[in-house]
C-alpha positions, 0 to 999 in steps of 0.5 A: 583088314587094317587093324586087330584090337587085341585083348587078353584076358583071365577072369574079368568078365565083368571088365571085359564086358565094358571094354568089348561094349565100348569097341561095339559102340566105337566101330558103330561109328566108323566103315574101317574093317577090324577085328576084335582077338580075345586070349582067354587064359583059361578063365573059371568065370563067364568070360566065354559067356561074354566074348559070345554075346559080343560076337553077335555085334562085332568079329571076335576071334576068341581062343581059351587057353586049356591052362594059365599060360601066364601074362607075358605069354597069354600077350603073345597069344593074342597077338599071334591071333591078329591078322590085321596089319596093324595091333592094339594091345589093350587091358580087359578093363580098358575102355575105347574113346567113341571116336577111336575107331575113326581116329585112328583110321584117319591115322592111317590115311595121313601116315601111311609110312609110320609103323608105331603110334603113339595114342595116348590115354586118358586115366579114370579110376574103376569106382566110377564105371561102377556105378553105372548099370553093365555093360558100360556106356562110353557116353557116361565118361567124364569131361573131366580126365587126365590124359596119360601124357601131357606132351603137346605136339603131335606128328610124326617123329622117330621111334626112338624118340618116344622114349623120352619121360616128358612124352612116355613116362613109362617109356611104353610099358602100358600096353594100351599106348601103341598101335604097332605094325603087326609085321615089325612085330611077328618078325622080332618075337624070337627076341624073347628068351624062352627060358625067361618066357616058360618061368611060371613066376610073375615078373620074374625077368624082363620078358616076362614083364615087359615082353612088348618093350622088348620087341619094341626095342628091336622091331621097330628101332629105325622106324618112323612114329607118330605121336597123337595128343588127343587119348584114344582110350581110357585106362582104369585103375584099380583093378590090379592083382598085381599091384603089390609088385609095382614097386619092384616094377617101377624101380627094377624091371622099368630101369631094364626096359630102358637097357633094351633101348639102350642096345638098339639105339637109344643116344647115352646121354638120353639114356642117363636122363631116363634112367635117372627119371625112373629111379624117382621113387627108388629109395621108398620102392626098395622099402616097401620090397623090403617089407614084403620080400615074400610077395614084392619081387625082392626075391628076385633081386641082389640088393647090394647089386641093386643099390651099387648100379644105381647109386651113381643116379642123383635121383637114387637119393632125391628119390626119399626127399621126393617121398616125403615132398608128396606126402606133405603136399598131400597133408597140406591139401588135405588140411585145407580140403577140411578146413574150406569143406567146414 
């Protein structure tokens, strides 16, 4: 088996049902053997209805959590599941390209010594699929979508040199970018700390908030990556529980990610320039932790820490006028949007 799609999920059934459609609807178009894995976290909802239903299409490997295991170690879950050779962790609200399949076959067959592809991603907000009938047809997508990065050039490259913001601005904290090879993976688990991965918290240290890039880090340090320009799937916006901690994401365990970079090979100047890039929105991020200590991940920080190693970064000041930049071009747009809509 090449590759196992892998998927975990808690109650989004209504999601998870457009994700698994467009994986039936994908594999229909291609001979390539994969398997579908799905690690419920013990969801209350007809998750388990829906997984069924698919399983008459496609293989699904399905497992239920008896309790909520939490994000980071349900991602563990389902990866353990995989028995292909390779991995694509995807939300359950993603959606695959119709040609994904077949694309990434072919992938295969061109670069068969690269461990990690990069498959971009186009960006589509939830309000639309909505307003489609369930179970989503990929044929409805938009023209009309953004991918996820606007780097131009594809082939091969070394892994490291992904971790660049004109190439991944997230530095390959969306799980649904990388097509990974499982091997490189299962190896470099044990580089997560158990303590850090058995905290019932959210969020509350790197690994379990970014338990894939730091195995990335280390797994696949010296590997060869291919980056493909044309998006493989679609990431939705807008179903994020979460979203009240993206500040504290973005700012504090982002700039973390880039330290486990760092320790397997990332060059320091290169290092500085991403750090300096992900300290962007510092100064409005730490405002709005601020503002809601008890919900935003502020807790889990020393602010006066915080403030002191980032502060030597020009973009920890740039970072308000920035703020204020954005939220006059948006006035400005939006006064001429009326203006012309009259």
């Amino acid at each position: 088996m090449k590759i196992s799609i892998c998927i975990p999920t808690y109650n989004r059934a209504r999601h998870l049902e457009n994700c698994l459609n467009s994986i039936i609807l994908c594999g229909a178009q291609s001979d390539l053997k994969f398997q579908v894995c799905v690690s419920d976290n013990c969801s209350t909802d007809n998750t388990e209805e829906v997984v069924r239903k698919a399983q008459s299409s496609i293989d699904v490997k399905y497992k239920k959590n008896t309790n909520n295991i939490g994000i980071a170690r349900n991602i563990l879950n389902v990866a353990a599941m995989a028995e292909g050779d390779f991995i694509w962790l995807i939300g359950d609200d993603d959606l695959l390209m119709p040609n994904a399949i077949i694309e990434i076959d072919s992938l295969f067959e061109l670069h068969p010594n690269v461990d990690f592809f990069y498959v971009n991603s186009f960006h589509l907000n939830t309000e639309y699929v909505e307003k489609f009938s369930s179970p989503f047809d990929t044929a409805n997508l938009p023209s009309n979508m953004l991918p996820f990065s606007q780097w131009p050039i594809a082939g091969e490259m070394k892994f490291i040199d992904l971790i660049n913001p004109k190439i991944s601005f997230d530095f390959l904290g969306g799980i649904f970018l990388s097509v990974f090879r499982r091997k490189n993976w299962d190896d470099n688990v044990g580089v997560l700390d158990e303590m850090a991965m058995s905290d019932a918290r959210a969020f509350s240290y790197l690994d379990n908030t970014f338990p894939h890039v730091k195995i990335f880090a280390r797994a696949f340090s010296t590997s060869k990556a291919y980056f493909n320009t044309k998006p493989l799937n679609v990431c939705l916006t807008g179903v994020r529980e979460w979203s009240v901690m993206y500040p504290f994401i973005h700012s504090v365990r982002l700039v973390e990610a880039l330290g486990e970079y760092r320790k397997n090979g990332l060059p320091y100047l290169r290092y500085i320039r991403c750090r300096n890039y992900a300290l962007n929105h510092f100064m409005p991020d730490f405002a709005n932790m601020l503002l809601d200590k008890n919900n935003s991940g502020y807790r889990y920080i020393n602010p006066f820490t915080l403030i002191l190693e980032n502060c030597m970064y020009p973009n920890f000041y740039l970072s308000a006028i920035w703020f204020f930049g954005r939220r006059l071009r948006k006035l400005v747009f939006g006064f001429f949007s009326r203006l012309f809509g009259r």
